[in-house]
C-alpha positions, 0 to 999 in steps of 0.5 A, spaced: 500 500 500 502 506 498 502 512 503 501 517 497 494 521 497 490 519 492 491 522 485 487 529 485 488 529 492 491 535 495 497 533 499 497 535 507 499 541 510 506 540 513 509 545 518 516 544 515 517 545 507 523 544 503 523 550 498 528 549 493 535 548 493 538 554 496 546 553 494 551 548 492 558 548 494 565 544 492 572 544 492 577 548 488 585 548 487 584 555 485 579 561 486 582 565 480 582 558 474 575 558 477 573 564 477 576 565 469 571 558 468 565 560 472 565 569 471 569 569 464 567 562 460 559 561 463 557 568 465 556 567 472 557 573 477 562 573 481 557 575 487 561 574 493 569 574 495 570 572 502 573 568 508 570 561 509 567 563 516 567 555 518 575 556 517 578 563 517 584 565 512 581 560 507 577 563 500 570 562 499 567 565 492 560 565 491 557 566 484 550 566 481 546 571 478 547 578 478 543 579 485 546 573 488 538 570 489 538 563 492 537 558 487 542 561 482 548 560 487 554 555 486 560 556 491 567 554 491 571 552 497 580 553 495 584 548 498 589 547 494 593 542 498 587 537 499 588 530 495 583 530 488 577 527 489 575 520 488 567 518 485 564 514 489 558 514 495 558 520 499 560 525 492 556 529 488 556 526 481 555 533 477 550 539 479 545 542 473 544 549 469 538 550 466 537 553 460 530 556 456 530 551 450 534 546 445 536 551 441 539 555 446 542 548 449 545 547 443 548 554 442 552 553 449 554 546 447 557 550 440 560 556 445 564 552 450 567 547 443 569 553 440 573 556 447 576 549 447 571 546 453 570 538 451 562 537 451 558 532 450 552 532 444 545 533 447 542 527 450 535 525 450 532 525 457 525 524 456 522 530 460 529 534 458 535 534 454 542 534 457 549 536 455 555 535 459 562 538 461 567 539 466 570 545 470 577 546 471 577 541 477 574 536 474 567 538 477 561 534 471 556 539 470 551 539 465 546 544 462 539 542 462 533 545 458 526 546 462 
């Protein structure tokens, strides 16, 4: 037996509610070749520079829109001493961008090609349509249609 309401059924009122994703957060070995990735080549903002508060002396950077809005925020950690990452259980496989339509999936797959960052052709999804490619440190990251 199910424990989901019956179809059309409204869902119950809950206290507490996840809204969305706010950030995510990884690793670097260089805020500056990623800030030239993220900044120069995606055309993210570069939004905040500051000291990790968890570990003061350590660089934190912050990119997303122009406003900084949650949702739109990816951050970056630089710990050039730390081991390269191995994939696995307890890693995050890639993080996703999201784009208006196939065309303009299709101009960024062009985009990046031409300023010598390899991408995948455009996989099918069912419900959307992927590409794939990798940030200066490794991270897969994907752009996705609505």
């Amino acid at each position: 037996m199910s424990d989901l309401p019956p179809s059309g059924a409204e869902p119950p009122q809950q206290r507490m509610q996840l809204r969305g994703l706010h950030h995510v957060t990884a690793i670097v070995a260089d805020l500056d070749r990623t800030t030239a990735f993220y900044r120069d080549v995606l055309g993210l903002a570069l939004t905040a520079q500051e000291d990790n508060p968890d570990d003061p002396g350590s660089r934190h950077f912050w990119f997303g829109d122009a406003y900084g809005t949650p949702g739109t925020l990816v951050s970056f950690m630089e710990y050039p001493q730390m081991e390269e990452a191995r994939d696995g259980r307890g890693g995050v496989h890639h993080f996703a961008f999201s784009v208006g339509s196939s065309d303009e999936q299709e101009a960024w797959r062009d985009y990046l090609r031409a300023r010598g960052v390899p991408c995948s052709e455009v996989f099918e999804r069912g419900r959307f349509k992927s590409i794939y490619f990798r940030d200066p440190d490794g991270h897969l990251l994907e752009i996705a249609t609505a």
